[in-house]
Backbone as JSON, one array per atom type, in Angstrom:
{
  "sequence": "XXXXXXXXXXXXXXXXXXXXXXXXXXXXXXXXXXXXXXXXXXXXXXXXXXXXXXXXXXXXXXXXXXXXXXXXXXXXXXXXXXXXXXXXXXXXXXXXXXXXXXXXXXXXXXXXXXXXXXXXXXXXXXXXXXXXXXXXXXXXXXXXXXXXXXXXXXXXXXXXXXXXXXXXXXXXXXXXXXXXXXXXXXXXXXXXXXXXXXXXXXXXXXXXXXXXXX",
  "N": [[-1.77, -23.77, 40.3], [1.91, -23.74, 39.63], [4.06, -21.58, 41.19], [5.84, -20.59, 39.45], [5.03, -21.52, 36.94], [2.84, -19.7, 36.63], [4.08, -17.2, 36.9], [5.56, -17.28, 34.35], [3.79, -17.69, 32.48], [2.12, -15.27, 33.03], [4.74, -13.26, 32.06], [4.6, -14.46, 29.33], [2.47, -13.61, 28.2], [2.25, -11.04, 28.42], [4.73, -10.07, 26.67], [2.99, -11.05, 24.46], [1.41, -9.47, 24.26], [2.68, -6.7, 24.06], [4.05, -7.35, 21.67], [1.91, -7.1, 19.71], [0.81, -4.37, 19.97], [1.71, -2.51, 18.34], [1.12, -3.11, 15.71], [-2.45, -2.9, 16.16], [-2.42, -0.51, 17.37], [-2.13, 1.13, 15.09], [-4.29, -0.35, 13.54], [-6.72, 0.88, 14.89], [-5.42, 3.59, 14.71], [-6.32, 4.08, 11.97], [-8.9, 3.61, 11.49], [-11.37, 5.31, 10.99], [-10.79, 6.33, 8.48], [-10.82, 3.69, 6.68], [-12.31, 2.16, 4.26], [-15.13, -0.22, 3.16], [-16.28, -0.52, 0.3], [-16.56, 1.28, -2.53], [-17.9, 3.12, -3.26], [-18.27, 4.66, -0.75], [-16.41, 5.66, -0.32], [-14.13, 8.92, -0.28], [-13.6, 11.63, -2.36], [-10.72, 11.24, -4.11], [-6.95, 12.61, -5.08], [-5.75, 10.41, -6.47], [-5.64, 6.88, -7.1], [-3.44, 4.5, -5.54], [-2.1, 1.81, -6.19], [-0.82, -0.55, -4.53], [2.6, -2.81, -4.65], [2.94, -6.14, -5.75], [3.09, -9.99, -5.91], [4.37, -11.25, -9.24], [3.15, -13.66, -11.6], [4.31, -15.14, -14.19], [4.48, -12.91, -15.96], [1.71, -11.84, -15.63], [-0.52, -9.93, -13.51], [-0.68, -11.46, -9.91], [-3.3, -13.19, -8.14], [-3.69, -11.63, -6.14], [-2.3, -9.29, -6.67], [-4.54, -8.56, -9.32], [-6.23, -8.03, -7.71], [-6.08, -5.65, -6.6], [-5.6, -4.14, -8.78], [-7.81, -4.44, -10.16], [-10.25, -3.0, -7.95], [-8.64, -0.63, -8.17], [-9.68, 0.07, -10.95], [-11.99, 0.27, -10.62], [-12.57, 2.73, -8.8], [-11.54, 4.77, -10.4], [-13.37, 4.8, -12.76], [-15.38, 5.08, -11.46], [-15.12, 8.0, -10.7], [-14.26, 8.47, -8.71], [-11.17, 9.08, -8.27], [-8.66, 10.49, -10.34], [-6.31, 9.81, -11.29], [-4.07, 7.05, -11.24], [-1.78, 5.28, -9.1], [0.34, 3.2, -9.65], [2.88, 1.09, -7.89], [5.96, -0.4, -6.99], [7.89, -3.39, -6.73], [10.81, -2.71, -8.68], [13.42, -3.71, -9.58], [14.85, -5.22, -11.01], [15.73, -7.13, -13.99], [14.2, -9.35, -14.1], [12.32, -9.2, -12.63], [9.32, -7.54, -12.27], [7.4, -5.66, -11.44], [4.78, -3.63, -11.83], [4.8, -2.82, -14.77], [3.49, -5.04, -15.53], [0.86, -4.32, -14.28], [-0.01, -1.85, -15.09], [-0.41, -2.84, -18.14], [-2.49, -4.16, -17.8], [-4.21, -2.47, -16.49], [-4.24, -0.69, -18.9], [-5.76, -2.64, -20.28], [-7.81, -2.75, -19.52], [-9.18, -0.15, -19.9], [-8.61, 2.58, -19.08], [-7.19, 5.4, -19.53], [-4.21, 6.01, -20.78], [-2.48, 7.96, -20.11], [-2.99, 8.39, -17.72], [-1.81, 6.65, -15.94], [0.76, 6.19, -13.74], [3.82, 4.88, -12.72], [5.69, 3.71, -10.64], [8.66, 2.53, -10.22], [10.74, 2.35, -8.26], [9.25, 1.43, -5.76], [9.83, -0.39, -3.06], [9.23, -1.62, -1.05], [6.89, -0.48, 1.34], [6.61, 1.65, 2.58], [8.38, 2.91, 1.45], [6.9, 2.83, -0.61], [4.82, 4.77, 0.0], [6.61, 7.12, 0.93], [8.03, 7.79, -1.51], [5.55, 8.3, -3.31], [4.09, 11.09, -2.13], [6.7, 12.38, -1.67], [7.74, 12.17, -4.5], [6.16, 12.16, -6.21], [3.88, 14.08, -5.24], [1.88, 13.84, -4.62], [-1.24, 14.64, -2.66], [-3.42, 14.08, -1.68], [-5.41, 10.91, -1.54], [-6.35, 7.64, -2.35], [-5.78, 4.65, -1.0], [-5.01, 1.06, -2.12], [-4.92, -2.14, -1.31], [-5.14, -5.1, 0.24], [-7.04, -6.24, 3.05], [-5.47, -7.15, 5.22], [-2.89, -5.58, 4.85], [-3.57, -3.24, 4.61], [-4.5, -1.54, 6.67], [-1.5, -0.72, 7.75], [0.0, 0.45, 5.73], [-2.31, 2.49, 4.8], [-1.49, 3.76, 7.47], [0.97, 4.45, 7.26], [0.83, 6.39, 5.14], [-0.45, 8.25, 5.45], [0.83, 9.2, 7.32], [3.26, 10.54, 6.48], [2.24, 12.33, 5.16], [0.3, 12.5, 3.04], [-2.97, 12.96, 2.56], [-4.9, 10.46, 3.28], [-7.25, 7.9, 2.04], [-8.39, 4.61, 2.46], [-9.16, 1.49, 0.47], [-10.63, -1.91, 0.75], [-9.16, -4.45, -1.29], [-10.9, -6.32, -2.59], [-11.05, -9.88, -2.85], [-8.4, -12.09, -3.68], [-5.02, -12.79, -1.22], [-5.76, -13.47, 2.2], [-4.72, -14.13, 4.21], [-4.08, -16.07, 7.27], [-1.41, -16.13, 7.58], [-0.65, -14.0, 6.14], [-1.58, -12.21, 7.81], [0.0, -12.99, 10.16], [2.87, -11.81, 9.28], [2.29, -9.26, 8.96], [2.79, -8.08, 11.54], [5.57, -8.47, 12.32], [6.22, -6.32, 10.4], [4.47, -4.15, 10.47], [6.05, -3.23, 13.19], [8.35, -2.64, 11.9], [7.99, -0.51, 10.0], [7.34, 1.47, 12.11], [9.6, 2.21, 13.07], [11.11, 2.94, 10.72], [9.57, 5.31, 10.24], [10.3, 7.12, 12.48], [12.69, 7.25, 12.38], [13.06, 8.93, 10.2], [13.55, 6.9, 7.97], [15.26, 7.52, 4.42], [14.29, 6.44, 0.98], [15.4, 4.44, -1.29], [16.26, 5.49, -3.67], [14.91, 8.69, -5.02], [15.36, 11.04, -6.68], [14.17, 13.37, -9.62], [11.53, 15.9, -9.28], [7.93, 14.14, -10.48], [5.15, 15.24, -11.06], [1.62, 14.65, -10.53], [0.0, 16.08, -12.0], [0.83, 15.89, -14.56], [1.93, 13.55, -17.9], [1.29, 10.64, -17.26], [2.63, 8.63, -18.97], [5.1, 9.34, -19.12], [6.77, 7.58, -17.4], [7.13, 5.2, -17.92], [9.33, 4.04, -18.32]],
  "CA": [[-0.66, -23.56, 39.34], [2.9, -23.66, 40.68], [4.26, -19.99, 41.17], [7.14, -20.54, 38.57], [4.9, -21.73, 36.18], [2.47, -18.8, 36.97], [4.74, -15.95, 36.42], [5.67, -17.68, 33.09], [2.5, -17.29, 31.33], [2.66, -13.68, 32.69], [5.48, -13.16, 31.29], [4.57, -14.76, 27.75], [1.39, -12.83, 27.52], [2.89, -9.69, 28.36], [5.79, -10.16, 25.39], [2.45, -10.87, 23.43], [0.52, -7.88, 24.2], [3.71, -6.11, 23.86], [3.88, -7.63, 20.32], [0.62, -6.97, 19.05], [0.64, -3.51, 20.42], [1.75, -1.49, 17.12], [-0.24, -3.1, 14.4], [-3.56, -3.08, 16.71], [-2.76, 0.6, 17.32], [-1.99, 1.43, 14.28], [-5.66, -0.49, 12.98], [-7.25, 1.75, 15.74], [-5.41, 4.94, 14.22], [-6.37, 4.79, 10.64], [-10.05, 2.7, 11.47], [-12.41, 6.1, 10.49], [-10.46, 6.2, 7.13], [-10.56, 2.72, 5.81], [-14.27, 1.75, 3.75], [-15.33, -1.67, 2.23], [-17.15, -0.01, -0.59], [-15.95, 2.25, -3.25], [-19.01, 4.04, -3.4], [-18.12, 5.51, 0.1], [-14.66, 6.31, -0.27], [-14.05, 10.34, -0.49], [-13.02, 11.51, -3.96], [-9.27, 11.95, -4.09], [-6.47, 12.72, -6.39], [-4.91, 9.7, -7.2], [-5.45, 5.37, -6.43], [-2.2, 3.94, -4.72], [-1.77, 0.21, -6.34], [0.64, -1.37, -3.86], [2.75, -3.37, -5.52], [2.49, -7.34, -4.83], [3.65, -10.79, -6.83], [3.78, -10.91, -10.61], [3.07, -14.63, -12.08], [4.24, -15.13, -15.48], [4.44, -11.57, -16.81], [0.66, -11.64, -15.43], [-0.64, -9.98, -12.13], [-0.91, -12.28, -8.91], [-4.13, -12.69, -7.84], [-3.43, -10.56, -5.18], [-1.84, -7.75, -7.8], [-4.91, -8.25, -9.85], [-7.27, -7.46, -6.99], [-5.93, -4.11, -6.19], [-5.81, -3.31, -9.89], [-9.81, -4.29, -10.09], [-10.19, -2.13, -6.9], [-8.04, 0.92, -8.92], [-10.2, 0.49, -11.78], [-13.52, 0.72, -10.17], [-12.44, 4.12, -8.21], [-11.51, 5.48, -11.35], [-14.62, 4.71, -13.52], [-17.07, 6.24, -10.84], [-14.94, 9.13, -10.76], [-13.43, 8.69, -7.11], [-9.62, 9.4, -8.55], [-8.14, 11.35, -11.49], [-4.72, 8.8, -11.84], [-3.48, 5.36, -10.87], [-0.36, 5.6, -9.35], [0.99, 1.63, -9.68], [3.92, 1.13, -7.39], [6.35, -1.98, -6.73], [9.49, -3.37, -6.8], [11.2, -3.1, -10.68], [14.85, -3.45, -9.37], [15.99, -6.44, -11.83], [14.84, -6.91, -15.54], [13.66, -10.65, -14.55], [11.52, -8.33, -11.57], [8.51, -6.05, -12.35], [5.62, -5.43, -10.47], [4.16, -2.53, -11.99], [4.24, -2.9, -16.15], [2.07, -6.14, -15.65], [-0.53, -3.78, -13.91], [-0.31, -0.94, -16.63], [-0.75, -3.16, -18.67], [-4.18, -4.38, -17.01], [-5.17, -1.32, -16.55], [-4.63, -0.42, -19.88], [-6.97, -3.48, -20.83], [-9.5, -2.26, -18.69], [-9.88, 1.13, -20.81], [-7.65, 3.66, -17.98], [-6.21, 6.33, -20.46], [-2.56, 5.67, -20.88], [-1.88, 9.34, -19.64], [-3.51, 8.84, -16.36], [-1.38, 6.23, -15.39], [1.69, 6.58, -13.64], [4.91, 3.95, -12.63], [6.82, 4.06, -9.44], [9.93, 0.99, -10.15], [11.21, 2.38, -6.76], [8.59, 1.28, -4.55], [10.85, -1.66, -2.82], [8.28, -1.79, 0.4], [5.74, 0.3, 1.64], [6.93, 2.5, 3.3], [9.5, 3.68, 0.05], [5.62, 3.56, -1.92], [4.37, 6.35, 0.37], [7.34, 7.98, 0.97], [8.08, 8.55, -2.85], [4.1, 9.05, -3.49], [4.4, 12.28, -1.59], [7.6, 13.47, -2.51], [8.36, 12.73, -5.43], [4.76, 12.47, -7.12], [3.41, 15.43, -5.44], [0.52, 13.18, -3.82], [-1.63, 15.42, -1.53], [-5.5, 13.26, -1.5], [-4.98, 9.32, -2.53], [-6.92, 6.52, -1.97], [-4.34, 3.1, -0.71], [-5.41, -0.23, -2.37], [-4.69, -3.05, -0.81], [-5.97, -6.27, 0.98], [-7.47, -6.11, 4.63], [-4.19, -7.57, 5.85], [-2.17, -5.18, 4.53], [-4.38, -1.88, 4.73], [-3.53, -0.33, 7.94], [-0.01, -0.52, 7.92], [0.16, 1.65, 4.55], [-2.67, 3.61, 4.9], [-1.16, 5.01, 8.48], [2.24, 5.46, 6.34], [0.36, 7.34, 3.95], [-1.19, 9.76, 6.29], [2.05, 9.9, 8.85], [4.06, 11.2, 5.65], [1.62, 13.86, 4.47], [-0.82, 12.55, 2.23], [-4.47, 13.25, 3.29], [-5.47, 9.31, 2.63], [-8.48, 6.83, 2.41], [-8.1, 3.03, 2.06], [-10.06, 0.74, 0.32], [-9.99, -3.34, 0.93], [-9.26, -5.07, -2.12], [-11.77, -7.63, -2.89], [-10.51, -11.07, -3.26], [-6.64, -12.25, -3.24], [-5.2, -13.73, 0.31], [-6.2, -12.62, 3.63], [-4.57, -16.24, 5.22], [-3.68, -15.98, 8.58], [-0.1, -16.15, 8.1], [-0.7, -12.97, 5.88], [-1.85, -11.01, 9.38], [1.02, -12.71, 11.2], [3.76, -11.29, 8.76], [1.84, -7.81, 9.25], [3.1, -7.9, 12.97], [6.81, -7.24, 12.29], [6.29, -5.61, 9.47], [4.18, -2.83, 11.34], [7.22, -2.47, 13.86], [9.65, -2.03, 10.91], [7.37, 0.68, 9.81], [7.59, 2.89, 13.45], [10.83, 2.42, 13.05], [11.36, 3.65, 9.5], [9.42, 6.89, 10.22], [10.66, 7.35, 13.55], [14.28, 7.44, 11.62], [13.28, 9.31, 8.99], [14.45, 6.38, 6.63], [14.96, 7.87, 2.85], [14.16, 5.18, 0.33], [16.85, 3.83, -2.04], [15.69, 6.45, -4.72], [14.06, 9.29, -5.09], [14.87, 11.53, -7.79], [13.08, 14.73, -10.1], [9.84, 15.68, -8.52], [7.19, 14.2, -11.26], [3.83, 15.77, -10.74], [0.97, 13.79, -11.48], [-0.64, 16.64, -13.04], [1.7, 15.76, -15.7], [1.33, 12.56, -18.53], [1.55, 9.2, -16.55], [3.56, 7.73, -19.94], [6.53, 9.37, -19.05], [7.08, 7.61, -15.93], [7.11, 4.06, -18.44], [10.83, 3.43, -18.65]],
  "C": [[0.59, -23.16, 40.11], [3.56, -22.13, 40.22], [5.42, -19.85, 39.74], [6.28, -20.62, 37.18], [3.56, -20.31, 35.67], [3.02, -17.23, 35.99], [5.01, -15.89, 34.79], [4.89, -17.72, 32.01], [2.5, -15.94, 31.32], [3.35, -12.79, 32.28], [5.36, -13.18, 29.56], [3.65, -14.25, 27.63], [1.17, -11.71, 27.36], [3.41, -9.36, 27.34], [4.54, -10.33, 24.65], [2.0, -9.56, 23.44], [2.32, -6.82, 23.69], [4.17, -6.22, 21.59], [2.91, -6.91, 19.77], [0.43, -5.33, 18.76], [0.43, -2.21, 19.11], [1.04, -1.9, 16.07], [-1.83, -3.1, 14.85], [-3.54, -1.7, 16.82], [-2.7, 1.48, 16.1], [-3.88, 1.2, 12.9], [-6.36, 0.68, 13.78], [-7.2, 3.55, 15.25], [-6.1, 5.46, 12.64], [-8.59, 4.25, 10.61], [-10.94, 4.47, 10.87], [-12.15, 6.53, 8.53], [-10.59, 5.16, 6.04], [-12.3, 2.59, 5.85], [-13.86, 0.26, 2.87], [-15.65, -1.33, 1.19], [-16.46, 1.19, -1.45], [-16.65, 3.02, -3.28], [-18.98, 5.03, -2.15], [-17.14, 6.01, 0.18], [-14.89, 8.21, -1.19], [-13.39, 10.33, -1.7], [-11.51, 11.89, -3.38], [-8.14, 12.31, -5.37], [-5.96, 11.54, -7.4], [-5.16, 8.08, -6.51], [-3.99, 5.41, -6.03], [-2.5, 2.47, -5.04], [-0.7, -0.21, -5.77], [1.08, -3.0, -4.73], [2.74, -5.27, -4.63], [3.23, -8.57, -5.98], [3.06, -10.92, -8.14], [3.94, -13.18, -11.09], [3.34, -14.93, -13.36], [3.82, -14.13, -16.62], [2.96, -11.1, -16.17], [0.64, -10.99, -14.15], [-1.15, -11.16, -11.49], [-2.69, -12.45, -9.16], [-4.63, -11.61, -6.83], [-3.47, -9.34, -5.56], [-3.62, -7.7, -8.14], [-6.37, -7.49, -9.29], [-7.27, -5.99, -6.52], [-6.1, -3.8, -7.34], [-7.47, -3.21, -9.97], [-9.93, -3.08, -9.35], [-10.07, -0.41, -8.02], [-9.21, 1.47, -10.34], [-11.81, 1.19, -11.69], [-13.38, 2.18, -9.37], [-12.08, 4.95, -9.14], [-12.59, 5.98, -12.26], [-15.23, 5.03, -12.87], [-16.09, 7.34, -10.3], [-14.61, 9.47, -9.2], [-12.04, 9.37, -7.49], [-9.33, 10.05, -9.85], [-6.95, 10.78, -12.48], [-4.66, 7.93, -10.78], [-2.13, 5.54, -10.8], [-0.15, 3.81, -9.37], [2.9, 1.86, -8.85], [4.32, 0.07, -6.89], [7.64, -1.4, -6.83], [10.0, -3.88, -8.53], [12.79, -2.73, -10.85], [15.35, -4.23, -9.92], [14.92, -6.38, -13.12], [14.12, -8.13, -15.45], [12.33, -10.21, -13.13], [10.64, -7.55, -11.66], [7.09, -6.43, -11.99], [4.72, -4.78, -10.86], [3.73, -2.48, -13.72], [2.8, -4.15, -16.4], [0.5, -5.66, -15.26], [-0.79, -2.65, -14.64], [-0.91, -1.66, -17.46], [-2.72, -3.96, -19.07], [-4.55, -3.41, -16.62], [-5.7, -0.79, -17.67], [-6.15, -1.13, -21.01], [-8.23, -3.37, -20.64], [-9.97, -0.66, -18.95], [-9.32, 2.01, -20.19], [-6.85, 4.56, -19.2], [-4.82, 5.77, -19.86], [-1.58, 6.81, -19.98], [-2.15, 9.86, -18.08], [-2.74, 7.52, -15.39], [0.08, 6.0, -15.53], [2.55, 5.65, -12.83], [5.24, 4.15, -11.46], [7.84, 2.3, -9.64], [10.49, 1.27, -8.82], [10.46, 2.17, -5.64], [8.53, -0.33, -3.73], [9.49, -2.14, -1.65], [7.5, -0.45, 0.45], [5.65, 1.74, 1.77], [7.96, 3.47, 2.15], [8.09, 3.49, -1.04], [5.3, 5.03, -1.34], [5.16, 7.71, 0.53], [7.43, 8.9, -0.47], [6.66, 8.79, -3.56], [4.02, 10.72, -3.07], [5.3, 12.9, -2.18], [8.38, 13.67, -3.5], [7.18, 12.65, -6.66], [3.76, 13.7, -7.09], [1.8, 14.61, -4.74], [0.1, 13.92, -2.44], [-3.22, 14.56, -0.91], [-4.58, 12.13, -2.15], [-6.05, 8.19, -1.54], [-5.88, 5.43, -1.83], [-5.67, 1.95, -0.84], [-4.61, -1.14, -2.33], [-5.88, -4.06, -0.03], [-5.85, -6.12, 2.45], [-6.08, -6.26, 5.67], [-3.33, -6.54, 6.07], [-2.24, -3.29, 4.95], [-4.31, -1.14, 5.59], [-2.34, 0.07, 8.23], [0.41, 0.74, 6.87], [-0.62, 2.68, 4.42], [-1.9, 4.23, 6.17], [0.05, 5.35, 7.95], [2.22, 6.4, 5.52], [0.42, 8.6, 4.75], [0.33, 10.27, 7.55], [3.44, 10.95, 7.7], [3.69, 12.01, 5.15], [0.6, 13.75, 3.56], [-2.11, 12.38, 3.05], [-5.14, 11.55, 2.5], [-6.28, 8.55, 3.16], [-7.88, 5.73, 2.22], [-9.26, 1.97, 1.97], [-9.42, -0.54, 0.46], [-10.39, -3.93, -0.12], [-9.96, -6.42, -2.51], [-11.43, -8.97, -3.71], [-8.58, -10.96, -3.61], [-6.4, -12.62, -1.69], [-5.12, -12.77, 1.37], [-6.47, -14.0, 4.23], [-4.2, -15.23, 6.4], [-2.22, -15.67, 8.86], [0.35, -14.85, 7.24], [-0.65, -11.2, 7.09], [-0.52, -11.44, 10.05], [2.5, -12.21, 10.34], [3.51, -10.05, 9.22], [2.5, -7.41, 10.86], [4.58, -7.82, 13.27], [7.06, -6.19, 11.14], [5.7, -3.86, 9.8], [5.32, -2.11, 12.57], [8.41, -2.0, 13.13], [9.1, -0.62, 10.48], [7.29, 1.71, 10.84], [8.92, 2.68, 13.22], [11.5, 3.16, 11.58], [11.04, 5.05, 9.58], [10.19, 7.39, 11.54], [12.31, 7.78, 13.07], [14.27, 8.04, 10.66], [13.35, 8.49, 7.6], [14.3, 6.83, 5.22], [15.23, 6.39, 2.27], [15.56, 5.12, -0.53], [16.99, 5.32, -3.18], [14.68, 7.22, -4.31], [14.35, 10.05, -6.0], [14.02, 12.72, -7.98], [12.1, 14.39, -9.35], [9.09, 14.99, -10.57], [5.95, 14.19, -11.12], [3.03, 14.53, -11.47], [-0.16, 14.25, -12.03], [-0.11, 16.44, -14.62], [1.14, 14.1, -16.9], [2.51, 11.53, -18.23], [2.83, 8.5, -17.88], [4.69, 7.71, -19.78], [7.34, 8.88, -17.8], [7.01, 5.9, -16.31], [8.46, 3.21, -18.65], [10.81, 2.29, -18.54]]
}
């Protein structure tokens, strides 16, 4: 191999490893927290529905797999409330009533579930989970793809959190390679502090989820 062409792979496999580096350490940091199984997941106070695409007023299939997920940690008595969190920044935009609403279908008291319209990205779910819900224990539902990046935002902002992997919805390939700047936007968000767009009254989620329906 000619020396020019040599160095040039060393080069490009370096810049990969260099790539890779934060969402691989980041799987590595949260790996004793995340379970396949709901039945092993530690009880906590509250699910974490990350929010995801809405189809015709309906959840995704994606959405509707974290809601499943939320509902089954509720009904065996893993969680206490469903927080649902997305983006609900335009009126032709909502992430989060379509999964109330499926929760509600799926029998979830009305009073145990609670809204976040300010949760633009991930990193503005966990942030305002914490401080402005009062989230201390939480389980993060999401898909395999997605699941390390938010649970280690969970836990680097203060909540004591598990993460379950949402069963069924996509886990393509080009799902993992989005995850790979999306995990460096995330060291960089905490690393800066970034405050989300909103944040607002504290609203406990000892309190009744309805009022958090606007």
């Amino acid at each position: 191999m000619p020396v020019l062409l040599k160095w040039l792979v060393i080069v490009l496999l370096g810049a990969l490893a260099l790539v890779l580096i934060v969402p691989l350490l980041m799987q590595l940091s949260v790996a004793n927290h995340t379970y396949n199984s709901v039945e092993m997941v530690p009880e906590a106070e509250v699910a974490i529905v990350l929010g995801a695409s809405v189809v015709r007023g309906k959840p995704s299939p994606v959405l509707a797999a974290r809601a499943n997920e939320a509902i089954e940690l509720y009904q065996k008595g893993k969680v206490k409330k469903i927080l649902v969190t997305g983006d609900s920044g335009a009126l032709s935009h909502d992430e989060v009533t379509p999964v109330r609403d499926y929760l509600l279908a799926a029998g979830i008291p009305a009073e145990d579930i609670f809204l976040d319209h300010a949760g633009f990205d991930t990193y503005s779910s966990m942030y305002r989970a914490r401080a402005v819900f009062g989230a201390e224990t939480a389980t993060i539902v999401t898909q395999n793809f997605h699941l390390p990046r938010a649970l280690f935002l969970a836990r680097a902002v203060g909540i004591e959190a598990s993460g379950v992997a949402a069963r069924g919805g996509e886990n393509s390939l080009d799902s993992y390679v989005r995850e790979i700047p999306a995990s460096w936007k995330a060291l960089i968000d905490l690393a800066f502090n970034r405050q989300p767009k909103y944040l607002g009254e504290p609203i406990p989620l000892s309190g009744d989820g309805q009022e958090t329906w606007y």
